[in-house]
Structures are given as C-alpha cells and as structure tokens.
C-alpha positions, 0 to 999 in steps of 0.5 A: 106570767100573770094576766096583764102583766108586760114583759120587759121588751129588748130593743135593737141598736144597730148590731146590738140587742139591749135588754134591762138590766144593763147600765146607762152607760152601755146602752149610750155606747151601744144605742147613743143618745135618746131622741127624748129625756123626762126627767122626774123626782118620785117618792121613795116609799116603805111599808108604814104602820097598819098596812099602809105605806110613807114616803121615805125619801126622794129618787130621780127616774129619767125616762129615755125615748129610742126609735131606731126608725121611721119603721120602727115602734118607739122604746123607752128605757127606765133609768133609775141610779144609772141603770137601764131597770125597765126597757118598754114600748112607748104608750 
C-alpha cells in the first residue's frame, strides 16, 4: 500500500461483520439505520482536453454515520447509487 493511503475499514453490527463493497440495502438489514445521514450532489467528472478534467454531469453521495457504542469508534459508510463503496473511520 502506498504511503498515506487508508485501507477500507470493515465495521462490526452485532454478529455480523460488513466490509464495502455490499449494498445499502444489506448493510440496514445487518446494522439498521445510521445515527446520521449527510446527504450531498457531486460532480461527476471525465477527463477534459489538454489534461484537465469537466464536469459531466451530477450524482448523489450520502454519507452514513454508525457507532455501535459508547466504546466503539464511530463509522462512516459511503453510499453512492445504493452501494456501501467506502466504509471508514470517522474524522
């Protein structure tokens, strides 16, 4: 692995261990609803002309806070087109 680069976490839901790729519908069966839901519109971006990149269009990230408990360090999961793509530590 590349310096600084992070490794997808997996995070604990009772019995179940959930790791991304996996899709929202299985991880609110396995973990239920997030504590929190942010929900923001990104560009969608291509590769543009003489190096640079244009938007293309427009998607919908929602970003899903876990904790499982007060012991427990919080999660984040990624959800892009109803996929878990990303699970992570929260900053």
């Amino acid at each position: 692995m590349a310096p600084g680069a992070a490794a997808d976490e997996s995070m604990r839901c009772g019995n179940w261990i959930v790791e991304a790729p996996i899709s929202a519908q299985d991880l609110l069966s396995k973990c239920g609803p997030p504590l929190r839901k942010e929900v923001t519109t990104e560009d969608v971006r291509a590769a543009g002309r003489n190096g640079g990149s244009r938007a293309v269009g427009t998607t919908t990230v929602e970003r899903w806070t876990y904790k499982a408990d007060s012991q427990a360090l919080a999660m984040v999961a990624t959800v892009i087109d109803g996929q878990v793509t990303k699970l992570a530590r929260a900053e």
